[in-house]
N, C-alpha and C positions, 0 to 999 in steps of 0.2 A: 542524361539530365543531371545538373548540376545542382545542388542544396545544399543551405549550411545545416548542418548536423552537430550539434554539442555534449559533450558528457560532461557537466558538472561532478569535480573528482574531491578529495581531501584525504590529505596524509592521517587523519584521523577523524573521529567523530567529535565534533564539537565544534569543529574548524570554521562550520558558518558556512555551509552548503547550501542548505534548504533558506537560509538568509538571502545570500545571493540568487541563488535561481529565481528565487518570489520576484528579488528586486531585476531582474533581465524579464522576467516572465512578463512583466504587468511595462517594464518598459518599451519591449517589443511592440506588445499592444498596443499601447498608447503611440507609439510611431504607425501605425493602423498594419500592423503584420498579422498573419495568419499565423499561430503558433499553438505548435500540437506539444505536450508535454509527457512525458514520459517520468516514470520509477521506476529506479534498480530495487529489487528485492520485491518483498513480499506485503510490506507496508501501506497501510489504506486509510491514511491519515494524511500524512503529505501530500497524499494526492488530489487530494479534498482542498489543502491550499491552494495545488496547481491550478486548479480548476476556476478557483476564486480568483488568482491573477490573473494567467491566461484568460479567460473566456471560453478555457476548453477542457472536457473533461480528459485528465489524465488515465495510462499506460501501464499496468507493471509489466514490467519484462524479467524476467524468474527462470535459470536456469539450474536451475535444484527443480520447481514445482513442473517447469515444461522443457521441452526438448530445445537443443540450438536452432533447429529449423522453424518451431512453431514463434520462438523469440522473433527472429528475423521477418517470419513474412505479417508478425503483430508491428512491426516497426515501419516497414514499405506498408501494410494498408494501411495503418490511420496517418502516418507521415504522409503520402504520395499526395495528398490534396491541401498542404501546407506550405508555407514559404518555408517554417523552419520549423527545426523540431529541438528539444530542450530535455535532455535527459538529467533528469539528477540520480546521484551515485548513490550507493549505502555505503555506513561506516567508513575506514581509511579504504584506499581507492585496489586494494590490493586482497583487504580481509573477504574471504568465503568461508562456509559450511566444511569446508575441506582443504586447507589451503586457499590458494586461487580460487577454487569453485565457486563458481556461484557467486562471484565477486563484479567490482563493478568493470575492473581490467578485462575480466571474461566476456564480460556481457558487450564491451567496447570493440573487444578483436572481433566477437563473431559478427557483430554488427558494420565493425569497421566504420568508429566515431571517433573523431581527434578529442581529446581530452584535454578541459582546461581545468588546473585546482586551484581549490582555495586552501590557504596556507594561513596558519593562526601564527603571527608572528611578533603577539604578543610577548616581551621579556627575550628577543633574539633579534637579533640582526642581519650579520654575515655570515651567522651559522649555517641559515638557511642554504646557502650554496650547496654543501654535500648533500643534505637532505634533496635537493632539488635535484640533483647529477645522479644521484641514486635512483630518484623516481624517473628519472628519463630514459635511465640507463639499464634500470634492474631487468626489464620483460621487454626484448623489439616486437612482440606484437602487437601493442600496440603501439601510439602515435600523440606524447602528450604537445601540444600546441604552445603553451602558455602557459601562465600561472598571477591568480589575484590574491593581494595578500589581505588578512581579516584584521581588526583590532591595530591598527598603524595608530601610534600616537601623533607623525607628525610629517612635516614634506621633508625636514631634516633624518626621520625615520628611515621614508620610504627611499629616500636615498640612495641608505647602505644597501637596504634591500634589495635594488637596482643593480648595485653594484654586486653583490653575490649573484644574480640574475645572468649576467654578463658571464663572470667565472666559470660558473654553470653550464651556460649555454640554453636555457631556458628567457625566454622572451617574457618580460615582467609587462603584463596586460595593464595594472592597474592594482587599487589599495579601497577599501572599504575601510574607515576613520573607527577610530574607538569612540563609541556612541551608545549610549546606553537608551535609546529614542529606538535602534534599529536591531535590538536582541529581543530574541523570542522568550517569552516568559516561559519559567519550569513546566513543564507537562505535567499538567492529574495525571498520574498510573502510567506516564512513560508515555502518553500516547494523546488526551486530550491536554487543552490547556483552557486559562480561565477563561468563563464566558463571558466576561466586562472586556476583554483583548478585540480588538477589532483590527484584524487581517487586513480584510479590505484598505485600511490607511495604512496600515503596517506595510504594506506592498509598495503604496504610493511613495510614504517617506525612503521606503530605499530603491525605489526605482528612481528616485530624485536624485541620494547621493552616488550609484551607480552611473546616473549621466554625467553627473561632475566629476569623477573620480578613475572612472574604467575607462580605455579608450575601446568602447562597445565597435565601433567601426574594424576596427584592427581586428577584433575578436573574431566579429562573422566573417572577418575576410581569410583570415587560418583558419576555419573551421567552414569553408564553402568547398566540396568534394562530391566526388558521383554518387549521385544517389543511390544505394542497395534496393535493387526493384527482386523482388520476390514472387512466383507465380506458387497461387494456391487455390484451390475448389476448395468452391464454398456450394454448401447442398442448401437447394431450395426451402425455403420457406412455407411451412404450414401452418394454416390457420385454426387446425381441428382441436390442437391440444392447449388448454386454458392454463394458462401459468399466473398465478397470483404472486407477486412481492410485497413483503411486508419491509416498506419505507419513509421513516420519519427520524425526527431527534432519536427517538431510541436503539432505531434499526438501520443501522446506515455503512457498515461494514461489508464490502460488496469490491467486486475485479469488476472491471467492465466487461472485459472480455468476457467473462459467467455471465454475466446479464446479454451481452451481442450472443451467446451459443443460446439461451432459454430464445431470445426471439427468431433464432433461427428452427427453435421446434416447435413453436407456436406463437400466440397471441399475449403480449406482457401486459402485466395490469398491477398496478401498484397499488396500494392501500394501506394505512396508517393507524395500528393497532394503540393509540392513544386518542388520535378522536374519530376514527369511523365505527359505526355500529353493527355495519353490515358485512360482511366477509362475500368479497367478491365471488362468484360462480369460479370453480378451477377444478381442473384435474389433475393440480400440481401445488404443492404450498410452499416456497422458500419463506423461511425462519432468519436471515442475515443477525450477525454478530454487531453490537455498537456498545449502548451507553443502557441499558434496560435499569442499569441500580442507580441512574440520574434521576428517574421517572417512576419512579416504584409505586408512588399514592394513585398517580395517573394513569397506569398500567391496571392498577386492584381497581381504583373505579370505574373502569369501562366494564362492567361485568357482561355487555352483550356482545363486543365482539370477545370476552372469554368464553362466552359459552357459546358462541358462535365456531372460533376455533375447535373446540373440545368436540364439539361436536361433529365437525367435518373428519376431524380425527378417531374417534369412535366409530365411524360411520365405512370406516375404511380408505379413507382419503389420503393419497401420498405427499407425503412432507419430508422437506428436508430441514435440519432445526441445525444454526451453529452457534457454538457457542453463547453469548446473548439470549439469541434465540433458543436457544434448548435452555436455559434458564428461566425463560418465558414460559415453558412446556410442563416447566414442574410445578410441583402442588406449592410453593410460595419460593422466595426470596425474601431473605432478610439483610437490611442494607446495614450501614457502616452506624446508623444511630439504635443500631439494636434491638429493631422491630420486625415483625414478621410482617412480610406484604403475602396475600393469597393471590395465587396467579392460573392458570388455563388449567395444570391438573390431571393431565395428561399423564405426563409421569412421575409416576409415585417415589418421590424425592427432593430434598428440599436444597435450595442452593442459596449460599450466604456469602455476603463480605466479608464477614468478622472473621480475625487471625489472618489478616488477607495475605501472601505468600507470593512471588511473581513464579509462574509457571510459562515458558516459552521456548519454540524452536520450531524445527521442521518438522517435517512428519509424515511419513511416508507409510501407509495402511495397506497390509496385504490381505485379500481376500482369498478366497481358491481360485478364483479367474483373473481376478484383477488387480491391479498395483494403483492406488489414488494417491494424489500426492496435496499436502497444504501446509498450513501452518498456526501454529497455536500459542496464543498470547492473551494470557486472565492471569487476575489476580483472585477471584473468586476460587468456590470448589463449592462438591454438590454432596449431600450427608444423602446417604440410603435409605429408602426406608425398608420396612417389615419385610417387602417381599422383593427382593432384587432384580431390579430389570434383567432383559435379555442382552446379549453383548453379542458384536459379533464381529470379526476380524482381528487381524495380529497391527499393534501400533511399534512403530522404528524411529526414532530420530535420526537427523541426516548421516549419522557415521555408522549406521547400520544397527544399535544399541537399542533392545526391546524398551519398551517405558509404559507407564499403567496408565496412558488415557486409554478412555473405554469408548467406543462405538455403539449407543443404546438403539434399539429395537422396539417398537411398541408397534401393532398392529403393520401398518404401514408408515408408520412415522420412522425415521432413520434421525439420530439426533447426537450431536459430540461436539467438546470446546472446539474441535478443526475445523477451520475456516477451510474449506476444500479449494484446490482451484481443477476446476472442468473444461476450464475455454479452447481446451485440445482436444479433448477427449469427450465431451460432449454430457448432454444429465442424464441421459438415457440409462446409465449404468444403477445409478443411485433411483429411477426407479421402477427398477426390477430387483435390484436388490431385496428392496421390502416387501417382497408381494409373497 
């Protein structure tokens, strides 16, 4: 079976990746296609756009957090019932965790997806050529297709750019205009951005200059190839064990695939620890990572599902707390205007914006049985209090180098800045962990 397959690439970060794909994603669409979207790396932001262009929710695909196999048969099952699939790359198309690793090159060969980049050819012209023969030439496993150039001042521009194309030997797709209507504003903390931005036309205006500009037809036609069909057992569905999700503006940091394995061992139920009162029935609590120091007044005044939480948790009720959420868990938060918010209380320690510091990377957690893998990105940190939680397990960043995030323990609450990813290995682990 034949499918166009794409991997959205860039010789660098900046280069206007997540620009274009928005603008392919929401044009596809709007041509009425079925389009599945996909993330390189570990990133739960962008995918949140995909989702808002597309009409579909997005993919990571993470070979540092899961195996090449589990990559591959995440790609044939949410691909297999799409016309097309839409992967965006992280950082330059080449940077991993290790080299290559874990790069978006990596993630393309095992997949075996043509790759088209986007090229910032801002302040350059015919330079571009070696740059271009380099990235075609550097790695044959994979398969670059094309290439769209970002920030073109002009049709006299994109000319030259053509013309080093040619030299190359790279097929010049097409030019996205220098336009200040179709850049992403700065991101809050690397990761949101402002909340006056509206995506939704943001997709629109460049899926508009993407028709006029790319020749999108040529694109899907080098990039239409056998589809990678994957066989994988999937274990039946039970309905016995209640799994609660805590999902709203605050809480919204989440893999799909974590959420596809939670329903695959029971019953999901979501609820919304800013206006529900009530804490769903569960025999399982997910705590997800997001925006909790957005929401701080709104968080302190729901005092009933606070004490609704505390309470399930005291009571011996298994949770898992990331991030965010394990900032939610402690006796307050205090945000960037300098005030103490009181929050669930659970555990005894306070977490604060102030002196905010960017803490991020892989992270790989050995237990005495088991290896968990995720990733961790706050600007936050969490002051002790009197009596110092329980900890437990050894923390690694990707190059193997020990680091002091800490894995907290309380009762049966299991709680850490890791954002874990499970969707392979299932939640069953985390908990039994805490029992």
């Amino acid at each position: 079976m034949q499918k166009t397959i794409i991997m959205i690439g860039a010789a660098t970060s900046g280069s206007g990746k997540t620009t274009f794909t928005l603008g392919l994603l929401r044009l596809l669409k709007n041509r009425g296609m079925k389009v599945q979207p996909f993330k390189c790396g570990p990133d739960y932001i962008d995918t949140k756009h995909h989702a808002m262009a597309a009409g579909e929710e997005s993919v990571n695909l993470d070979t540092f957090m899961a195996s090449g196999k589990h990559v591959k048969q995440l790609f044939s099952r949410y691909g297999n019932t799409s016309d097309i699939c839409v992967a965006e790359g992280v950082m330059g198309l080449f940077d991993g965790y290790d080299g290559m690793k874990g790069s978006s090159a990596e993630i393309a060969e095992v997949i075996g997806i043509p790759v088209v980049l986007v090229l910032n050819a801002k302040s350059t012209a015919y330079s571009v050529a070696p740059v271009l023969y380099g990235f075609k030439h550097f790695y044959p496993g994979i398969r670059i297709v094309g290439v769209v150039f970002n920030f073109v001042a002009s049709e006299a521009h994109y000319a030259y750019l053509q013309q080093a194309c040619e030299d190359a030997g790279v097929e010049a797709l097409g030019y996205l205009p220098k336009d200040d209507r179709i850049v992403i504003p700065s991101r809050h903390l690397g990761l949101s951005i402002d909340e006056s931005f509206c995506f939704d036309a943001f997709a629109d205006r460049v899926a508009g200059v993407v028709d006029k500009t790319v020749n999108v037809d040529r694109l899907l036609e080098l990039c239409t190839v056998d589809f990678p069909v994957y066989e994988e057992k999937m274990t039946d569905v039970s309905e016995k064990t209640r799994i609660a999700i805590a999902r709203d503006e605050a809480f919204n940091f989440m893999y799909r695939e974590n959420i596809e394995a939670l329903r695959r061992e029971g019953k999901v139920v979501f609820f919304s620890p800013l206006r529900d009162e009530v804490l769903p029935e569960a025999d399982f609590l997910y705590l997800p990572g997001g925006y909790p120091e957005l929401y701080l007044s709104e968080l302190s005044a729901n005092e009933k599902m606070r004490s609704a939480i505390r309470e399930y948790c005291e009571a011996g009720g298994h949770v898992l707390a990331e991030c965010g959420g394990m900032m939610y868990l402690c006796d307050s938060i205090t945000g960037n205007d300098s005030k103490e918010y009181p929050m669930v209380g659970v555990l005894k320690q306070r977490a604060t914006m102030e002196q905010m510091k960017l803490k991020l990377g892989y992270r790989e957690v050995r237990f005495e049985d088991q290896v968990v893998r995720g990733h961790e990105f706050h600007y936050s940190r969490v002051l002790p209090g009197d009596h110092p939680l329980s900890t437990i397990g050894k923390v690694y960043n990707a190059k193997g180098i020990e680091v002091d995030t800490l894995i907290f323990t309380y009762k049966n609450v299991l709680a850490s800045y890791i954002h874990f990813y499970w969707g392979e290995i299932g939640i069953g682990y985390f908990r039994e962990k805490v029992k």
